[in-house]
C-alpha positions in Angstrom: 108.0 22.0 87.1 107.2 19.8 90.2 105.9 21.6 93.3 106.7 18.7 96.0 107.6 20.1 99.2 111.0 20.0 98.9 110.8 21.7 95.3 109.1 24.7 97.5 112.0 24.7 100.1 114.2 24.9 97.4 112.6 27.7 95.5 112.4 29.6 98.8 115.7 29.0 99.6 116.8 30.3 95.8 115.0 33.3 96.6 116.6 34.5 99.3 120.2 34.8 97.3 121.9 37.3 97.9 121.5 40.6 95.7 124.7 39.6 93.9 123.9 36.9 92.9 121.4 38.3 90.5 124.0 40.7 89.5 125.5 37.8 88.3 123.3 35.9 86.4 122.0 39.2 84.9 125.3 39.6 83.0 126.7 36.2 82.9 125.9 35.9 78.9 123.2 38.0 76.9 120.8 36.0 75.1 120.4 32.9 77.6 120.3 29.2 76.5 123.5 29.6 74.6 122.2 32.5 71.6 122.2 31.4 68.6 125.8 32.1 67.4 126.3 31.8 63.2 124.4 30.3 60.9 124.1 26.7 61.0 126.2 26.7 64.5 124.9 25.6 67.9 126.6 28.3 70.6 126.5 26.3 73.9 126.5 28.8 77.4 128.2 26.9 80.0 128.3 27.7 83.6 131.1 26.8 85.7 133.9 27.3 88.6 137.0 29.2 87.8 139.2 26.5 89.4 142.4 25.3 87.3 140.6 22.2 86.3 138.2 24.3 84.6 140.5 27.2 83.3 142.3 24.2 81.4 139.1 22.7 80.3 138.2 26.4 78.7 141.9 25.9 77.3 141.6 22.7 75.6 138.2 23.5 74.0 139.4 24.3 70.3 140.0 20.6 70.3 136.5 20.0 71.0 135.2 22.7 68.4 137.6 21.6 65.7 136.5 17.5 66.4 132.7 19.7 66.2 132.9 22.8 63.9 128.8 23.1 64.6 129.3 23.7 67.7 130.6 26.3 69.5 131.1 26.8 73.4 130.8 30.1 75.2 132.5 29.6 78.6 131.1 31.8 82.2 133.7 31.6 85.0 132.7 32.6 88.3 133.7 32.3 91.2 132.7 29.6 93.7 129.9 31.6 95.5 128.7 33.3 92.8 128.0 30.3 90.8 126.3 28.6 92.9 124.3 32.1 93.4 123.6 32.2 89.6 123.3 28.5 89.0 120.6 28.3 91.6 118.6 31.2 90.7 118.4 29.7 87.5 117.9 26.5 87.4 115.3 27.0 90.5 113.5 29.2 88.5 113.7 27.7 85.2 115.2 30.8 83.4 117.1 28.6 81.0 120.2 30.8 80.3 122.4 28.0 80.4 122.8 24.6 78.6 125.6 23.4 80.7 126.5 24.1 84.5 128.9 23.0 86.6 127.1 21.5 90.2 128.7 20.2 93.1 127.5 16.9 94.6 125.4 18.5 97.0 123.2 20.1 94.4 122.8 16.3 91.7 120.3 14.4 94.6 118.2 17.3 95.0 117.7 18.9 91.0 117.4 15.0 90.0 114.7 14.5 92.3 112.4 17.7 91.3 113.5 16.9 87.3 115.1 19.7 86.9 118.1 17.8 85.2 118.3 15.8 82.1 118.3 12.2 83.0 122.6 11.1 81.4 122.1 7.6 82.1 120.9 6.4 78.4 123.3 8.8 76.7 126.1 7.7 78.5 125.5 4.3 78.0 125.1 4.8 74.0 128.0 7.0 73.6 130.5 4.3 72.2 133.7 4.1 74.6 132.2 6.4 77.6 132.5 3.1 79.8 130.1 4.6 82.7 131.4 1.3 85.3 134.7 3.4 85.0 133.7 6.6 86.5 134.3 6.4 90.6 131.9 4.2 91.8 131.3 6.6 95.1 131.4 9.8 92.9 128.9 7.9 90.3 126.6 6.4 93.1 126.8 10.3 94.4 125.0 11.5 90.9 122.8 8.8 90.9 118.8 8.7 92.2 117.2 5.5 91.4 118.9 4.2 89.0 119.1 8.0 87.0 122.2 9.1 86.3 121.8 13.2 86.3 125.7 14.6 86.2 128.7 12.8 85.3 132.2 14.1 87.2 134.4 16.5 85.4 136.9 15.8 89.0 136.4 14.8 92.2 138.2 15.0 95.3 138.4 14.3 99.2 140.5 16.5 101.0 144.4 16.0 102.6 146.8 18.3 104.5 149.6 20.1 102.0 152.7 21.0 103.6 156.1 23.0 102.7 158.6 19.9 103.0 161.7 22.3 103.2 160.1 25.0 105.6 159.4 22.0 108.4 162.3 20.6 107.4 164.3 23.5 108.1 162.2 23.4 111.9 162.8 20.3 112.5 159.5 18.9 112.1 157.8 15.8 111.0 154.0 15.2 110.2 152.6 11.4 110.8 151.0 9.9 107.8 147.7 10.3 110.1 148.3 13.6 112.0 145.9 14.9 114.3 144.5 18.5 114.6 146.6 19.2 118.0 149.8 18.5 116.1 149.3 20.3 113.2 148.4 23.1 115.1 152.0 22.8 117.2 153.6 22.7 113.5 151.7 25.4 112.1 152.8 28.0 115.1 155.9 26.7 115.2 157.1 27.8 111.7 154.6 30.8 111.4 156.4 33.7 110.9 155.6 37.4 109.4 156.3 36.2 105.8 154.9 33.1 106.3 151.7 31.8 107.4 152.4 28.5 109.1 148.6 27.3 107.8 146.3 28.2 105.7 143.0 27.7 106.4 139.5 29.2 104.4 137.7 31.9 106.2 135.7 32.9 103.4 132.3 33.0 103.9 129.7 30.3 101.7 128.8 26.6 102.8 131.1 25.4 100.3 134.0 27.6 101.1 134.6 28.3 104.7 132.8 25.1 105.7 133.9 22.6 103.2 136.6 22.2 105.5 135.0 23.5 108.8 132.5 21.2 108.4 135.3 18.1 108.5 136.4 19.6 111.4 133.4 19.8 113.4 132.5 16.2 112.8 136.3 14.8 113.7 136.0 17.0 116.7 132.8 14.8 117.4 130.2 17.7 116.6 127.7 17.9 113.4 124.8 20.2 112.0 121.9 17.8 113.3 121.7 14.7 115.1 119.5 11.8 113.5 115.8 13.3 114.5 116.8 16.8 113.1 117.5 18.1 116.0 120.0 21.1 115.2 123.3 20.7 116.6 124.9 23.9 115.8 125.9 25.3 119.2 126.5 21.6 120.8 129.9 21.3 122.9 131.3 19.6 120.1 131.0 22.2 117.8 131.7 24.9 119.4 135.0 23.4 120.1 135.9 22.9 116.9 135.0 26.3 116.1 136.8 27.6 118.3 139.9 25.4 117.6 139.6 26.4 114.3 139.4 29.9 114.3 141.6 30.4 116.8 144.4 28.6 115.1 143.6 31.1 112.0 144.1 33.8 114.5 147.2 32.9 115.8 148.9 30.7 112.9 146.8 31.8 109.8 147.0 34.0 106.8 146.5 37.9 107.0 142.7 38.6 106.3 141.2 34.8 106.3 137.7 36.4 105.4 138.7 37.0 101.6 140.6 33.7 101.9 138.7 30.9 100.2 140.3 27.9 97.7 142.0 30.1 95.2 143.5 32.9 97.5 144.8 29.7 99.8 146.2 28.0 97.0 148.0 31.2 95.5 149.8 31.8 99.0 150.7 28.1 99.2 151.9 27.7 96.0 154.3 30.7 96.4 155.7 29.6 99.4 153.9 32.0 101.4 152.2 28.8 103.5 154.0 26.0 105.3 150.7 24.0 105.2 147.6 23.8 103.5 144.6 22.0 104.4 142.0 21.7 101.5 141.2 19.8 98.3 142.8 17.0 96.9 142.1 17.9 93.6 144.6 21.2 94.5 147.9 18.6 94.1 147.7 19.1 90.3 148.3 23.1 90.3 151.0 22.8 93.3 153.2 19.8 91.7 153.0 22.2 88.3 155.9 24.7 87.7 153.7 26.4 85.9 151.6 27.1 88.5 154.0 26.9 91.2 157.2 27.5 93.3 156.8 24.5 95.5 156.5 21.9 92.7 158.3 18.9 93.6 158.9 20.0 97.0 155.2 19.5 98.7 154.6 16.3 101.1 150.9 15.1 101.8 149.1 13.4 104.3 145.9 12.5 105.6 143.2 15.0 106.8 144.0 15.5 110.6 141.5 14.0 113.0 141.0 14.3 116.4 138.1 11.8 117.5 137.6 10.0 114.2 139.9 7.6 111.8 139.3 9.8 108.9 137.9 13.6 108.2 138.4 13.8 104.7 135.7 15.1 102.7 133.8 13.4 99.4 133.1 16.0 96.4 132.9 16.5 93.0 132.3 19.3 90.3 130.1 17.5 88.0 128.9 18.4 84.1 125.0 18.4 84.3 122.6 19.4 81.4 119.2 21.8 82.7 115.9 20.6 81.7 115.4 23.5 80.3 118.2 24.1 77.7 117.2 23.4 73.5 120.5 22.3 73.0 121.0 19.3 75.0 121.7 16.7 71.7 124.7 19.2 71.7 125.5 19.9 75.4 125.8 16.4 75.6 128.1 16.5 72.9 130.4 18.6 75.0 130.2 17.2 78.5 131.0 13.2 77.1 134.1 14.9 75.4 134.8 16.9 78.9 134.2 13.6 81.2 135.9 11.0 79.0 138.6 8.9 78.8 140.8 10.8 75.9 140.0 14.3 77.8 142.6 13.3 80.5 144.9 12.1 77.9 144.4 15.6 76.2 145.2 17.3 79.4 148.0 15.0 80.4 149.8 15.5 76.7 149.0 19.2 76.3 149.5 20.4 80.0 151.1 18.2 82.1 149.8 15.3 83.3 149.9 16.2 86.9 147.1 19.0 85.9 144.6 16.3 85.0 141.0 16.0 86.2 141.7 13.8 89.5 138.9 11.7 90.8 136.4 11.2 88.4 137.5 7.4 86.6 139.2 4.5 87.8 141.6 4.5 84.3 143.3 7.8 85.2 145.1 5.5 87.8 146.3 3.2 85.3 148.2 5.4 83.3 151.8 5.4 83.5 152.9 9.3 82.5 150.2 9.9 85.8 151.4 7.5 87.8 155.0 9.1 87.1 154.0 12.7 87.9 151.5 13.0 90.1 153.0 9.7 92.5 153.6 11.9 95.4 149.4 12.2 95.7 147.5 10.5 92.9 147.6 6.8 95.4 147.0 8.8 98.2 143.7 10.6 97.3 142.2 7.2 95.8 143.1 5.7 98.8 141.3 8.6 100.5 138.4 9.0 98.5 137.3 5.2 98.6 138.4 5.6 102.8 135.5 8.1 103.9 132.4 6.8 104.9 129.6 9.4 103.9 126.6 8.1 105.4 128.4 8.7 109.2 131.6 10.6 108.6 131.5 11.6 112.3 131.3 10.2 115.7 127.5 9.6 115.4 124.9 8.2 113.1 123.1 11.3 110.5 120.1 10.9 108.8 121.5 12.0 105.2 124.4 11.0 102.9 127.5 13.6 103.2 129.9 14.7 104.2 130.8 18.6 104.3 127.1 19.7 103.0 123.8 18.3 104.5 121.5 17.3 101.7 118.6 19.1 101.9 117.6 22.2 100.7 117.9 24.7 103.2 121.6 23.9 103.8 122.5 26.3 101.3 121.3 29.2 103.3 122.0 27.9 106.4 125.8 27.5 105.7 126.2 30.5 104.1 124.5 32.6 107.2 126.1 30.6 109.8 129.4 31.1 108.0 128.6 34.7 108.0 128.3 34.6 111.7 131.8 33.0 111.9 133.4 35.7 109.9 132.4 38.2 112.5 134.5 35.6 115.0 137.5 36.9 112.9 137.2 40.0 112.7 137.1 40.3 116.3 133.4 41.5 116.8 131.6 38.2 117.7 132.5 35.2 120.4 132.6 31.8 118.4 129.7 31.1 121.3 127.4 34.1 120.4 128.2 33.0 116.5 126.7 30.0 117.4 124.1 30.5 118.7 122.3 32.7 116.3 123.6 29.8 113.9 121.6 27.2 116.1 118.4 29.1 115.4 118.6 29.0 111.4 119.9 25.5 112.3 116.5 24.5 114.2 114.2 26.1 111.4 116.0 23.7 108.8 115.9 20.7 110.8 112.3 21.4 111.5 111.3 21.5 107.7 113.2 18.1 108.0 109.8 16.7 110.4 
């Protein structure tokens, strides 16, 4: 394993997981690597999210074993936090209990760089009718470090504003295509009510639950984690504001307990009509617009992410299929993850569940096909249009000195976003100021930006 400097920020920051994350990854699946499974069969272990995308991906995989009756593949759901947790811890440390994992874009730039991923770009390019030029070309560039390609994009996704078209009917009220934070705000606590939350919004602790969308807000609001000589930002003006703004709108417009409330539990109260609006993934359409999934379906309007100083604040992500240096099985993993990433996958998905449950974001065909077009019109144009909108090398007012857009690519952002978003959920439950929050945030901020020097 390389030992560069930022393969030792990175081990340091796996290290300091929390204790439940090891809980984890101790049970996530005896016999790491995938076990060996019956003679003459190759058991994969694959690590991954328990969003819908993935649920259906788990699903569908008797196609993929039938198509491969040497292979077998032993799914580990987790949820967002704790894989990430597990993931790390292993991958960092080389453990080797998985063959597959599920990483964000965040995580591709930094394991490619300190070879901790297998490099995809030959195998994709040999696996007859992958068509590599068709995946996303800012998700692909995303998972690309010169010239390697080290994941390949299972979905992807910016991020839009969902909203209850009957309950702001019924009020009266009507969102602009590009709505500002102020005026969903006036919406939101205009329609709240004691059965229904007029937003929902994550409060959830983790860097890639509470602020995958905080984050967005901060920079439209003119605010970011460091300015372009490291210099951390975290208690700046800016982003205290939108802190502030944030968390008070929770407060006052939100859903009951926003500390347990990250993607899922946000979805679940949206899609019951227990949420007029919903500001979050894109990539969430497909379970809202599916009545078997949903109340709403059919009845959910979109728009773009609300700004306040900037022209867009969506965000750029996606849950990627990567294979660990360190698994014995990649010939097979590989095996897997083309048949999860490709072109006939989404057809499988579209024909067996819907086609307004398919993987969103991830190739430039899905948009070509006319069952998708059909069923998922009311937000399929709209996120493309979003996704090739954001600009992630300055999504805010000012210039950065890294590429993204709700994660800072370095190591220690992981930590830092988690703590600071611990200090934020004391802001809800009453027993912090969003200023005192802040301010111990702006002290794990400097120590991050200083390992940045």
């Amino acid at each position: 394993m390389q030992t560069n400097s930022r393969t030792k920020r990175w081990l340091v920051s796996a290290a300091v997981l929390s204790a439940s994350a090891m809980a984890v990854s101790g049970c996530a699946g005896a016999g790491g690597g995938g076990g060996g499974g019956e003679e003459g069969t190759t058991t994969l272990t694959l690590a991954t999210v328990n969003n819908p995308q993935m649920k259906d991906m788990e699903e569908l995989k008797g196609e993929f074993e039938a198509e491969h009756p040497d292979i077998k593949v032993n799914f580990i759901q987790m949820e967002e936090n704790d894989l990430r947790d597990a993931v790390t811890k292993d991958v960092a440390t080389q453990g080797g209990q998985y063959d597959i994992v599920t990483v964000g874009s965040y995580e591709v730039p930094i394991w490619g760089q300190n070879d901790w991923l297998v490099d995809l770009s030959d195998l994709a390019a040999d696996t007859e009718g992958y068509d590599v030029d068709d995946l996303l070309a800012p998700v692909r560039e995303a998972l690309t470090v010169d010239d390697q390609l080290f994941a390949v994009p299972f979905y992807a996704e910016s991020s839009f504003l969902m909203y209850n078209k009957q309950i702001l009917s019924d009020a009266g009220i009507t969102l602009s295509d590009h709505p500002t934070w102020q005026e969903v705000a006036e919406a939101a606590k205009a329609v709240h009510s004691d059965d229904v939350a007029g937003i929902c919004l994550r409060g959830k602790p983790g860097w890639g639950e509470l602020f995958a969308p905080l984050t967005t807000v901060v920079q439209t609001f003119g605010g970011n984690w460091f300015d372009e000589d490291w210099n951390a930002q975290v208690n700046s003006p800016e982003f205290t504001e939108a802190v502030q703004f944030y968390t008070d709108l929770v407060k006052e417009a939100g859903q009951a307990d926003p500390v347990s409330s990250g993607f899922t539990e946000c979805l679940n109260l949206f899609g019951q009509g227990k949420a007029a609006m919903w500001y979050d993934a894109t990539s969430a359409a497909g379970s809202v617009e599916s009545p078997e999934l949903s109340t709403i379906a059919g009845n959910v309007g979109y728009t773009h992410a609300p700004v306040v100083e900037t022209e867009e604040s969506g965000w750029l992500w996606a849950w990627n299929l990567a294979i660990p240096k360190t698994s014995k099985k990649q010939e097979a993993a590989w095996e897997f993850v083309s048949w999860a990433t490709s072109k006939d996958y989404i057809k499988l998905v579209g024909e067996e569940l819907g086609w307004s449950r398919v993987p969103p974001g991830s190739r430039e065909s899905t948009y070509e096909i006319p069952e998708y077009q059909e069923e998922a019109g009311a937000f399929a144009g709209l996120t493309r249009e979003i996704m090739t909108s954001v600009n992630p090398t300055q999504p805010g007012v000012d210039p950065q000195p890294w590429v993204g857009i709700q994660y800072v690519t370095i190591p220690e952002f992981q930590d830092l976003g988690n703590q600071v978003s611990q200090e934020i959920a004391e802001v809800f439950a009453g027993r912090a100021t969003v200023e005192e929050a802040l301010a111990a945030g702006q002290k794990l901020g400097e120590e991050a930006g200083a390992a940045q020097k």
